[in-house]
N, C-alpha and C positions, 0 to 999 in steps of 0.2 A: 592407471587405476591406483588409488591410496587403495588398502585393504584396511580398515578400522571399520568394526561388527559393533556394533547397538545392543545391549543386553536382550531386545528384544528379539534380533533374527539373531540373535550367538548362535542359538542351538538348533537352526535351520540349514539343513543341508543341501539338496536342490530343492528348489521350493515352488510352487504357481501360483500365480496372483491373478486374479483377473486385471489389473493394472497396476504399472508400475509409474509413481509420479520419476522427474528428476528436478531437485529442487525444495527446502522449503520454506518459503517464503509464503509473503501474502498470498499467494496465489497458488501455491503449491497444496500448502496448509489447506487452503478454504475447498479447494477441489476433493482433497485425501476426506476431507470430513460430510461431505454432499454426499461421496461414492460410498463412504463407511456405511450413512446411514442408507443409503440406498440398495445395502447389501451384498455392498463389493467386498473381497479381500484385497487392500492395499497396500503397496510399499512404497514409501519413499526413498530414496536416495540423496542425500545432501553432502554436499562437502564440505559443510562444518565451518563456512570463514566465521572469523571474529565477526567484520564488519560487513552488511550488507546495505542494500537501499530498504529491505523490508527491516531490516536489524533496530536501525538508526530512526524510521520515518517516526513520524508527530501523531499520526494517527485522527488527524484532524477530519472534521467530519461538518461542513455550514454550507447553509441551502445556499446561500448567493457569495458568486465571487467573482474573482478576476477584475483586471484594472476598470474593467467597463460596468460593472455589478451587475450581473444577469445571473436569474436563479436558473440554476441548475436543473437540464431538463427533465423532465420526469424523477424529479426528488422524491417525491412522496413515495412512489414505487418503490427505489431505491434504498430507501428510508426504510419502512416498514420492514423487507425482506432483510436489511442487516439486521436490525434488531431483534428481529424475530430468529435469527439464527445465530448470534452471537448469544443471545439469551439461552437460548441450547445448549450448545457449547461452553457456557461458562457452568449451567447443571449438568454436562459429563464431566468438567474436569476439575469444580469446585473452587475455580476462581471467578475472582471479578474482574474482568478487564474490558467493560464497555461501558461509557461512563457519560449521562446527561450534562453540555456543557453550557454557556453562557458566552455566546460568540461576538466582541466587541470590534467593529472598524473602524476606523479611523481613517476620514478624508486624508491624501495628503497631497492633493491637486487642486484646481480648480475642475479639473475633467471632471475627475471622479465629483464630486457635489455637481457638477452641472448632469451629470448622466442620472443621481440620484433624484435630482430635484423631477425629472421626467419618470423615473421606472418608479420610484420609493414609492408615490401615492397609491400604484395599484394593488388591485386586493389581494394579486396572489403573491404579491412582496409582503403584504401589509400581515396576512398570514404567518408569516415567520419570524416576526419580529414580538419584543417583548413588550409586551400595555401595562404600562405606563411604559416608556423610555425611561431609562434611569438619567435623573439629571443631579449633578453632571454623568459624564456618560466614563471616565476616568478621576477617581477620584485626586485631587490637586498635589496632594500630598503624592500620589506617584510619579505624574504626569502631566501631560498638556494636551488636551483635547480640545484646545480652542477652535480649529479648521472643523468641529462637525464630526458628524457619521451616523451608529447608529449600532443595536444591540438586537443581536437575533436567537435565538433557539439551535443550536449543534449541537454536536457529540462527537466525544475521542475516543479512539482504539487504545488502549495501550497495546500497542501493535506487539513490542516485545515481551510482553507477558506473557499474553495470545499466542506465540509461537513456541515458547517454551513450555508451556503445560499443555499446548497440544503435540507435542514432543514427547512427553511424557505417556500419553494414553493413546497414540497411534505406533503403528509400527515399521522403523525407519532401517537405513546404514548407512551409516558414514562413510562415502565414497564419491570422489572426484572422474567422473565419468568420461570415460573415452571414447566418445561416439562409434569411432572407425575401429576402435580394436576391442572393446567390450558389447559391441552389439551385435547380432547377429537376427537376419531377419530371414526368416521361414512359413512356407504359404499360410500354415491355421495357428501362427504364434509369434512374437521374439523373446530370442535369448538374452540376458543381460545380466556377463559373470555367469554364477550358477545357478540364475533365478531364470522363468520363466514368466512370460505374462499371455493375454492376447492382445494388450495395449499394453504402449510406451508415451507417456505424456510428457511433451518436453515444458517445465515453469520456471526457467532458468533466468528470469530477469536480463538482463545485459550479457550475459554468458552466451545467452543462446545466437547472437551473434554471428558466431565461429561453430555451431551447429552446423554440423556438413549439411545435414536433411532441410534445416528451413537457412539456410546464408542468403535466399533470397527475399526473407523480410527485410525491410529497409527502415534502419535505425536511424533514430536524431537524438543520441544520449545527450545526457548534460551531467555533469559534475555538480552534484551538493553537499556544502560545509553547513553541522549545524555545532552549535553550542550548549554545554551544557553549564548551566552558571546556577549559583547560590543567590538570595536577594539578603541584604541584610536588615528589611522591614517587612510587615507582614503585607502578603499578593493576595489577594482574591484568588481562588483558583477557577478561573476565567480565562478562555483565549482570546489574545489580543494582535490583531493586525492593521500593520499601518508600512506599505512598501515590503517587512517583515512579520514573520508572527512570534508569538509567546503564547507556549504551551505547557501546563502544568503535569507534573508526575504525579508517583505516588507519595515522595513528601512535599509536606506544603510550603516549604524554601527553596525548592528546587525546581526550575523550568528550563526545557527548552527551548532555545531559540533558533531561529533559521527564515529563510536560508537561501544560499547564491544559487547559480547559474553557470555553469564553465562549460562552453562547447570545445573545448580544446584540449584540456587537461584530461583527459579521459583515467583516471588513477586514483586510488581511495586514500592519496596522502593528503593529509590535510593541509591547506592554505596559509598562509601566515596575511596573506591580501586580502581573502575573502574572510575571514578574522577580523581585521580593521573595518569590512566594509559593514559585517551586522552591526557591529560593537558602534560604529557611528549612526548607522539607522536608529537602533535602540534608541541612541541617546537625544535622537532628535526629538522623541518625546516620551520616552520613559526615564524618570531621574532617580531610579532606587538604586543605591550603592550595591554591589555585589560584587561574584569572587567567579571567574570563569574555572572551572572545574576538571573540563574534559571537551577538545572539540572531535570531531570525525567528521569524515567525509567519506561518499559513495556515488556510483556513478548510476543515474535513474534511467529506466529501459526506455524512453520513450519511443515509441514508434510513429515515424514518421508521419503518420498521417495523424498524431495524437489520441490516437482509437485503442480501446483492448481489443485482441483478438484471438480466437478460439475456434479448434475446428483439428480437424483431420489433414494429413496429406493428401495433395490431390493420387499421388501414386503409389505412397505407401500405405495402406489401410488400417495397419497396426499403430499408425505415429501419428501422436498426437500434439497440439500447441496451444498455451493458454500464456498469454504474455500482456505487457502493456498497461496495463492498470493503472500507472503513471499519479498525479497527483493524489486523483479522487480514489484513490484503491481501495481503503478502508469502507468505503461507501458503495461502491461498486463491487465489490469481489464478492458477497454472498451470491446477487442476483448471478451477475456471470455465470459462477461455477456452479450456481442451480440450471441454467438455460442450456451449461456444455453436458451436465449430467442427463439431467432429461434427453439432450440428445443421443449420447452413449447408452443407455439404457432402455429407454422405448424410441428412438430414433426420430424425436420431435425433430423438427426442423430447427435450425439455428436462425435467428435473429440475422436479417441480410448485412445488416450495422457491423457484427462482431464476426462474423464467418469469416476466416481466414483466404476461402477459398475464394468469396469472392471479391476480393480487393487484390489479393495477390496470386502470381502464379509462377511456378521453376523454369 
């Protein structure tokens, strides 16, 4: 256990929570804030790294993707319920960090335009996309959009805003948790350190791993390098994907770009090879001079089966799991962490999809 105290629990002695998250990440965050408003008293517990996969992420948010372009099931659900609680959220903590975007793709197959030329017509594609198409679809002066594509309707997190001002107005400590030696489980509660909860929620990203209670979820991490670069002409602030994306901040010189894939390298040092490899993506058809800044890398929780999952121990009743969020998380995590609250709280059933219980067992 690190022992560094949060101004907010300093002056908390032994304390009860009705749950305590571990974690605060996308996931951690979006749960502490569901349980808030639902009337829970919550703690987090985080350890504070510089760099995470929720730290670093783009915060991207478009109804169709992947090399095959298939929209996203049940987007509109998903849709709504971010927005409707980001929008919340950003009136308890007086920021802005959910932001309507303008999502550009770029053919860069012959696949992709032959899979378009089949899905594109239909209405619930045709839905998403922006009337008129902008032509060109990349303006010349940046780019080369000659292979095609197409302009649709998204929206970005700024994920690390979102974290830090909700940092700010929930109440946390800063602490590297040691399952085996700071938890302590007892029939109508657990102990954790000198807090108390009647849940313990584990939203450890890739941490949770090495979790003695859940080591039997089965991970398929990957290691992601993104970039942070200066442009030295002016960008549209628009995301742009093509193999890679380009995603804009809160200055308008400044985007992220990203990002690789490393099932091996399992470690948040940054690459000097996947470096080379955006930096030539890019340049395959973005030609605006610029200045790399900053890159980082982190390793993304994915779960094997490419699913979130959420739910209780099958044998510990106090411990709880909410992981997996994976690309779509910024999209995904309100609804979740509304489906896992409802469940903890009036005992709705869980979604057979995300149930932890039933996909996996110890």
């Amino acid at each position: 256990m690190i022992p560094a105290t949060s101004p907010v629990a300093d002056n908390l002695a032994e304390t009860t929570y009705d749950v305590i998250l571990v974690g605060q990440g996308l996931a951690g965050t979006t749960l502490a804030w569901h349980l808030v408003e639902a009337g829970q008293r919550v703690l987090i517990l985080d350890a504070c790294e510089p760099v995470t996969s929720s730290k670093i992420a783009a915060g991207l948010i478009t109804p169709i993707t992947g090399q095959r372009l298939v929209l996203t099931p049940r987007y509109d659900e998903f849709f709504a319920a971010a927005r409707a609680f980001y929008s919340r959220i950003e009136q308890r903590t007086g920021q802005t960090f959910f932001h309507d975007r303008v999502a550009t793709r770029l053919f860069k197959s012959d696949d992709e335009q032959q899979n378009w030329t089949v899905r594109g017509r239909r209405p619930e594609y045709q839905a998403h996309l922006l009337d008129p198409q902008p032509a060109p679809l990349l303006d010349p002066d940046l780019g080369n959009s000659g292979s095609g594509g197409f302009a649709m309707h998204g929206a970005q997190l700024d994920v690390a805003l979102y974290l830090e001002s909700s940092r700010v107005a929930l109440e946390w400590e800063s602490m590297a948790l040691d399952w085996q030696g700071d938890v302590t489980l007892h029939p109508d509660h657990i102990s954790v350190g000198r807090h108390r909860a009647r849940r313990l929620i584990s939203c450890e990203g890739y941490a949770a791993a090495c979790n003695p209670y859940f080591a039997w979820v089965p991970f398929n991490p990957a290691k992601g390098d993104i970039l942070t670069v200066r442009f030295h002409l002016p960008v549209p602030p628009h995301c742009l994907h093509r193999g890679i994306w380009l995603a804009p901040t809160g200055e308008p010189d400044i985007f992220r770009v990203g990002s690789t894939y490393d099932w091996e390298n399992l470690d948040q040092t940054p690459s000097p090879s996947a470096r080379v490899e955006i930096e030539r993506k890019m340049k395959d058809f973005f030609q605006v001079p610029y200045t790399v800044l900053d890159h980082h890398a982190a390793v993304r929780p994915i779960i094997t089966q490419s699913q979130a999952l959420v739910g209780m121990h099958p044998a510990h009743a106090h411990l709880g799991y909410f992981n997996g969020l994976g690309s779509k998380g910024s999209l995904h995590a309100p609804w979740y962490a509304g489906r896992f609250t409802d469940y903890l709280i009036n005992q709705t059933p869980l979604p057979d999809e995300i149930d932890i219980c039933k996909h996996f067992k110890p």
